[in-house]
NULUMLO-636244 format. One line per field, with one value per residue: x, y, z of N, C-alpha, C in turn; residue number from 0. Coordinates in steps of 0.05 Angstrom, whole numbers. Layout:
residues N
n_px	[X  ...]
n_py	[Y  ...]
n_pz	[Z  ...]
ca_px	[X  ...]
ca_py	[Y  ...]
ca_pz	[Z  ...]
c_px	[X  ...]
c_py	[Y  ...]
c_pz	[Z  ...]
pos	[NUM  ...]
end
This chain:
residues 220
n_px	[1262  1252  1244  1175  1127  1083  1038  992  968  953  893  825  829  826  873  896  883  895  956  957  947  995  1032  1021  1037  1006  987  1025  1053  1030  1054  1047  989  1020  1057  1013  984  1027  1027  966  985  1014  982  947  985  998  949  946  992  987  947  983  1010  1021  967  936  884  850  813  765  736  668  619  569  592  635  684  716  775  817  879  934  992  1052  1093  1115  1179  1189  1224  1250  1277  1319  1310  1262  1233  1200  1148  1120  1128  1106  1055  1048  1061  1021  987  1004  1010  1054  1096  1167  1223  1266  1320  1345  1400  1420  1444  1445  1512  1539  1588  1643  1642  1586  1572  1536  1557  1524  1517  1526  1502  1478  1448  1397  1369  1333  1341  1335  1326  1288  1240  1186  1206  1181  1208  1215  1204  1198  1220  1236  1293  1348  1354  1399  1400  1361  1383  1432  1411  1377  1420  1445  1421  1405  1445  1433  1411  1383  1319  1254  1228  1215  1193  1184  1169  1149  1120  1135  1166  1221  1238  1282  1305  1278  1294  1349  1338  1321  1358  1400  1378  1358  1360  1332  1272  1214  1176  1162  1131  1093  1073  1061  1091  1144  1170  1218  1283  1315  1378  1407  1388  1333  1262  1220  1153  1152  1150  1174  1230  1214  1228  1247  1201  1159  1189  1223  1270  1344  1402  1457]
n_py	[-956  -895  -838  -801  -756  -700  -655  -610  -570  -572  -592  -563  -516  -481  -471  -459  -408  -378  -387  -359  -301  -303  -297  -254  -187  -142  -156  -175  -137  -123  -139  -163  -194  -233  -254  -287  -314  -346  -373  -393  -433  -469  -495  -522  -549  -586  -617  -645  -670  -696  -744  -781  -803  -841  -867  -880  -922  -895  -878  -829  -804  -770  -716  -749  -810  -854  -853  -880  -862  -851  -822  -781  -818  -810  -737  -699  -680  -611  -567  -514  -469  -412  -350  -338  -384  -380  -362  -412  -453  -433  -440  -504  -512  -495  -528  -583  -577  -595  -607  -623  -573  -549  -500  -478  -443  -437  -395  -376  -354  -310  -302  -263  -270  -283  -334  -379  -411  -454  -429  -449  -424  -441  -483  -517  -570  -623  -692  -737  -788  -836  -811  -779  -723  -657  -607  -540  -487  -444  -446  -487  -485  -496  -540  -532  -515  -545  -588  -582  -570  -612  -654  -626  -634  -689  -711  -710  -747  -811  -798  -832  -819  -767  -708  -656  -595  -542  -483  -483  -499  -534  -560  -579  -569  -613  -653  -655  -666  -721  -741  -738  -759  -824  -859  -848  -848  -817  -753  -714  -646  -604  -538  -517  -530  -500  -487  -456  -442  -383  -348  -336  -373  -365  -382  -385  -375  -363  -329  -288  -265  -301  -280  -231  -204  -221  -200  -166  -121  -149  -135  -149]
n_pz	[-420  -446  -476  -476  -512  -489  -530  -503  -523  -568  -571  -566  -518  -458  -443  -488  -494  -458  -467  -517  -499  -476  -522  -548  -571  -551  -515  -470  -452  -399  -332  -294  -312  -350  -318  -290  -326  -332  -292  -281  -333  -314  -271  -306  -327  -289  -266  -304  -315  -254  -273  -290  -242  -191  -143  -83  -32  16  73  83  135  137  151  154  149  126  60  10  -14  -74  -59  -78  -74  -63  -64  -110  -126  -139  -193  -212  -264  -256  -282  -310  -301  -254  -247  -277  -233  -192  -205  -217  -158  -132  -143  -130  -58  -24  -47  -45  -63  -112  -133  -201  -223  -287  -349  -415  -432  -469  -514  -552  -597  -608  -600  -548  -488  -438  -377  -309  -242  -187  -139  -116  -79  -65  -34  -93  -96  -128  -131  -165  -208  -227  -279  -299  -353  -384  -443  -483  -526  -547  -518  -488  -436  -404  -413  -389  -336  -308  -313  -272  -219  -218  -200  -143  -129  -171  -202  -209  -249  -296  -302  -355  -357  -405  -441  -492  -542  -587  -650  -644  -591  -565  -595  -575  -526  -515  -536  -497  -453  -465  -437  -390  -355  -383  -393  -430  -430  -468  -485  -538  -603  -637  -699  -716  -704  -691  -708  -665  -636  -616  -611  -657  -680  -629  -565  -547  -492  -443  -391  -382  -401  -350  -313  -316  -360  -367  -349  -401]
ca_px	[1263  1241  1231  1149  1119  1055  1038  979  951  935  864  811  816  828  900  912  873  924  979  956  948  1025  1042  1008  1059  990  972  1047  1063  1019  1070  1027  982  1038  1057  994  978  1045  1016  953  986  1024  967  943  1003  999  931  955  1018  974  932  1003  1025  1016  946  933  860  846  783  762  714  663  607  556  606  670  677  744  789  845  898  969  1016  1082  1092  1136  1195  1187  1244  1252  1303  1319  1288  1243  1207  1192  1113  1108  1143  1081  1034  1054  1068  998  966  1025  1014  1068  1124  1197  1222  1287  1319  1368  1416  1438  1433  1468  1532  1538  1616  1645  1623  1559  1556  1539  1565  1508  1531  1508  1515  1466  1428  1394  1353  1335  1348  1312  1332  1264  1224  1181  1213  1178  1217  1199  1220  1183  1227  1253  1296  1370  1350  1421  1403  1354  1401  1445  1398  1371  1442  1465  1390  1404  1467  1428  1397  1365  1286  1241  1209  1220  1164  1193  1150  1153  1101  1137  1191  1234  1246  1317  1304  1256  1317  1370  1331  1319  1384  1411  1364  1349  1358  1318  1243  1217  1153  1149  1099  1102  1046  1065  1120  1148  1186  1233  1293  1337  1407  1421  1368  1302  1242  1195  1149  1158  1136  1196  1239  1205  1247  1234  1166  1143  1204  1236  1293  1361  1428  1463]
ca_py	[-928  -876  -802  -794  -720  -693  -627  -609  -543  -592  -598  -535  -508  -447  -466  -448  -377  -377  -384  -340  -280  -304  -291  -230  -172  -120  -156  -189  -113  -127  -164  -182  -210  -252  -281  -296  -336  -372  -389  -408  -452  -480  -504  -533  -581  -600  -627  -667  -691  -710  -762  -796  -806  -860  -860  -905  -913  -879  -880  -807  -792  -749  -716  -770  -835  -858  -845  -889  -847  -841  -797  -783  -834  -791  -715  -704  -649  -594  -552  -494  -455  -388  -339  -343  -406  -382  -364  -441  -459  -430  -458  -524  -520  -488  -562  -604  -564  -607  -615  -606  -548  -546  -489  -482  -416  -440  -388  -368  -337  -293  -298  -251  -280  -277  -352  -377  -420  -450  -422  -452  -417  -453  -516  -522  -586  -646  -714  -745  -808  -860  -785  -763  -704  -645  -590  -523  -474  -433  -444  -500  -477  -516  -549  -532  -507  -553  -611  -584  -567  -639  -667  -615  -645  -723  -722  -713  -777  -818  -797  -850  -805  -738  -691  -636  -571  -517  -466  -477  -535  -519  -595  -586  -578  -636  -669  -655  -675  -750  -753  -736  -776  -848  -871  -841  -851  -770  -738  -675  -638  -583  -520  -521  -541  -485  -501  -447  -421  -360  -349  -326  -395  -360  -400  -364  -348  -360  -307  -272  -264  -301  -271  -198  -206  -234  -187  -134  -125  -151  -111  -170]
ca_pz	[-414  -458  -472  -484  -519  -494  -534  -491  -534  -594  -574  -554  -496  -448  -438  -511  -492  -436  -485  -536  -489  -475  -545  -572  -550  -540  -483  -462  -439  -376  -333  -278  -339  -365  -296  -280  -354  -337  -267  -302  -358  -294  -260  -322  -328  -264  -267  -330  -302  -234  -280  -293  -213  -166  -115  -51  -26  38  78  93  156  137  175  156  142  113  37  8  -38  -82  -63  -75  -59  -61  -73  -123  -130  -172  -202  -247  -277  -243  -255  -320  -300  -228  -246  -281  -206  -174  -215  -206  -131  -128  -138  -107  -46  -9  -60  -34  -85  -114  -167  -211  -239  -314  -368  -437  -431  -496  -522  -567  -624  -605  -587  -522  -469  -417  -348  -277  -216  -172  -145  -81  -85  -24  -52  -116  -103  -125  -123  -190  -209  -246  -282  -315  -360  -409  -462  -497  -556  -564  -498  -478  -412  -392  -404  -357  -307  -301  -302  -244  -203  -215  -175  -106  -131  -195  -202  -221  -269  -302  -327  -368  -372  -423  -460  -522  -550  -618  -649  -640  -571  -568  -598  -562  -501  -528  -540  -474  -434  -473  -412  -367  -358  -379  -402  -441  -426  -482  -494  -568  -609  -663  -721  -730  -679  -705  -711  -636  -623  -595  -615  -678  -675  -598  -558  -532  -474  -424  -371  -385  -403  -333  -287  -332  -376  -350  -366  -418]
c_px	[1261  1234  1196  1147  1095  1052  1014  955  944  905  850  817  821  863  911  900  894  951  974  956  990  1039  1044  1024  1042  987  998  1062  1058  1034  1058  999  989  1043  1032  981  999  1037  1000  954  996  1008  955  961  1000  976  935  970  997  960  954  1020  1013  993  944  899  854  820  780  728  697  644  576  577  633  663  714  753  809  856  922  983  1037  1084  1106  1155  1192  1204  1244  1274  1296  1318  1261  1220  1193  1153  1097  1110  1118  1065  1032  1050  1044  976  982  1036  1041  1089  1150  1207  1252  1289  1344  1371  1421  1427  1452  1473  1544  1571  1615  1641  1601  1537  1559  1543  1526  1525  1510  1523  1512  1452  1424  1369  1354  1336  1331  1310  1293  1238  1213  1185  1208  1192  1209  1216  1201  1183  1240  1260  1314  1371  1370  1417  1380  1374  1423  1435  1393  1398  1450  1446  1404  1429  1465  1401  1379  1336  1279  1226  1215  1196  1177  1176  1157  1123  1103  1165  1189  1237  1267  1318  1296  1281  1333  1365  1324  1336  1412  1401  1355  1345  1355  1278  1228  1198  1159  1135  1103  1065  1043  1088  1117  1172  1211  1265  1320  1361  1417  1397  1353  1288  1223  1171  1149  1144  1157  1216  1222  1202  1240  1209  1155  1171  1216  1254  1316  1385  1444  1501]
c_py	[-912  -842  -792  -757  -718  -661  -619  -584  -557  -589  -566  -537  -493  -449  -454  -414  -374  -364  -364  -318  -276  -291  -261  -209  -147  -132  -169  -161  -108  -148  -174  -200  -243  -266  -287  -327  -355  -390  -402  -438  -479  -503  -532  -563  -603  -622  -653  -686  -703  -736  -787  -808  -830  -847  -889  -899  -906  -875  -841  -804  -770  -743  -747  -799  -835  -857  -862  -872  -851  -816  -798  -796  -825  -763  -715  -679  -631  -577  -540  -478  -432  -370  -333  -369  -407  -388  -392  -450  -465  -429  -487  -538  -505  -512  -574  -597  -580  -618  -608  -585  -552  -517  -488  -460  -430  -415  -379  -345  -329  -287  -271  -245  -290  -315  -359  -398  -431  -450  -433  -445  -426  -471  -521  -546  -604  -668  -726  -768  -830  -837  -776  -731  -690  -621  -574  -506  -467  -440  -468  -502  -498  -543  -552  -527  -524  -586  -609  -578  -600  -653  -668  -638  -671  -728  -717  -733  -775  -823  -819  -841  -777  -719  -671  -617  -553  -505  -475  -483  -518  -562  -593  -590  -601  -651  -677  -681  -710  -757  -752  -757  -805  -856  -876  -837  -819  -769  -707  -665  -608  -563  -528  -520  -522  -500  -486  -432  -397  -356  -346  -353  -376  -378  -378  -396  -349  -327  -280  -280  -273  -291  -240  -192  -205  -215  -165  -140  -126  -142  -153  -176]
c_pz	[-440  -450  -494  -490  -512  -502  -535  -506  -558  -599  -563  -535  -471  -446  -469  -509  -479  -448  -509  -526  -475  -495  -561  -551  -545  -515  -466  -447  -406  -359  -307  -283  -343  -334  -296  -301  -347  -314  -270  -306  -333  -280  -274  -327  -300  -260  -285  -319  -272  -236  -287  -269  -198  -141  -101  -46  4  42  95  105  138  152  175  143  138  84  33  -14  -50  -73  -68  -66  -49  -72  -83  -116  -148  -177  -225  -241  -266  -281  -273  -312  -270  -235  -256  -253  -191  -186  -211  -179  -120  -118  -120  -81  -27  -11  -44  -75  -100  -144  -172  -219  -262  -334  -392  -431  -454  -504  -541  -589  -631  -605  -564  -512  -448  -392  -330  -257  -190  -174  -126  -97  -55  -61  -66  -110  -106  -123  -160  -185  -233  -251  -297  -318  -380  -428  -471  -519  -561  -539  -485  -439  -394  -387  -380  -334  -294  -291  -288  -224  -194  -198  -154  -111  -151  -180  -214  -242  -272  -313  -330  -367  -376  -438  -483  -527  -577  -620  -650  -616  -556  -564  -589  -533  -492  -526  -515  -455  -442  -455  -388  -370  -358  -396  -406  -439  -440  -493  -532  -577  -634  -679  -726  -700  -707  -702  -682  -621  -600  -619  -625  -681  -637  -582  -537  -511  -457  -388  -358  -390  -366  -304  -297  -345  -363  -365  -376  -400]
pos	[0  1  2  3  4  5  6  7  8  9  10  11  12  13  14  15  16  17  18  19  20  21  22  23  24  25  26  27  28  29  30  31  32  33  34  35  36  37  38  39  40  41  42  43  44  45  46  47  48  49  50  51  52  53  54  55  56  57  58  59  60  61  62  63  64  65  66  67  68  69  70  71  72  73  74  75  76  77  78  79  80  81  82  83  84  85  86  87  88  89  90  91  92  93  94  95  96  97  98  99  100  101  102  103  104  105  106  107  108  109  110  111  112  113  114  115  116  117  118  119  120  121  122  123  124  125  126  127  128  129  130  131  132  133  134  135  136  137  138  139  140  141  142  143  144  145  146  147  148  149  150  151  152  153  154  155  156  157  158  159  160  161  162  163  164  165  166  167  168  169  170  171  172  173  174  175  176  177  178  179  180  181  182  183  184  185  186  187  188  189  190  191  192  193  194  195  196  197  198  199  200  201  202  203  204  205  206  207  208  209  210  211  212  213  214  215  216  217  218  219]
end
């Protein structure tokens, strides 16, 4: 068991246009734009992660013959973090038209001293048990909140597989996430990986609030 990295914007090609119209805050003002790029980038993983899944061969009728195919053996689950990673959600569940869905509430709870707590309030999920299960989230900075999302998930049963998706991984988060899971079979599936997070951990040059970007500004 192992935790694999794929950081998918490495090479040319429109998903890094995708992501760069994510980034740049002239055109990140457009928020039916910005969902749409995250739905997009969404789609994009999905395709990726699809080349990593289990197919059966199936004989499909057509009007002149039978034609044998691969298709999908098992639909997987897909789960994202409320309420920034909805537009990855439906990107995702765009291709895997037939996934069961699950989501999760966790987000930083801002103390007095201006560090934070991860809070969960919710977790509607159907059972993982022996089920590849993909999850999403824009952001992976201290990966505090995805570790507890996954953790809350796995107790309505151990996935045979995890695929992680984010826009944009910090290596601490990366880290963290390694170090939580050794011992769970899990794919990263990361847009690009920055180097730098800032004192209140957002991810530089990162591209903002994913949250407010893609639904508006939320009272703190």
């Amino acid at each position: 068991m192992h935790v694999m990295v794929r950081e998918i914007g490495k090479g040319n090609s429109l998903f890094n246009q995708f992501l760069a119209e994510l980034r740049d805050k002239t055109i990140q003002s457009d928020r039916l734009r910005f969902r749409r790029n995250m739905e997009r980038i969404g789609e994009i993983f999905a395709y990726e992660i699809s080349k990593e899944l289990e197919y059966t061969k199936k004989d499909i009728v057509t009007p002149l013959g039978i034609a044998s195919m691969s298709v999908l053996k098992d639909n997987p689950a897909i789960a994202t973090i409320l309420r920034a990673g909805l537009p990855l959600h439906q990107g995702l569940l765009n291709y895997f038209d037939n996934a069961d869905s699950a989501f999760v509430s966790a987000y930083r709870k801002y103390r007095k001293n201006k560090e934070f707590i991860i809070k969960m309030d919710y977790v509607s999920s159907a059972s993982l048990i022996g089920k590849v299960l993909i999850i999403s989230d824009p952001m992976l900075a201290t990966g505090g909140s995805m570790t507890t999302s996954i953790k809350a998930l796995i107790q309505n049963g151990k996935p045979k597989h995890i695929h992680v998706v984010c826009l944009l991984a910090s290596e601490e988060g990366i880290t963290a996430i390694k170090r939580n899971f050794s011992l769970q079979n899990m794919t990263l599936w990361i847009g690009a990986i920055d180097d730098e997070l800032t004192a209140k951990a957002y991810i530089v040059p990162g591209l903002g609030d994913a949250g407010d970007l893609a639904f508006g500004t939320k009272l703190d």
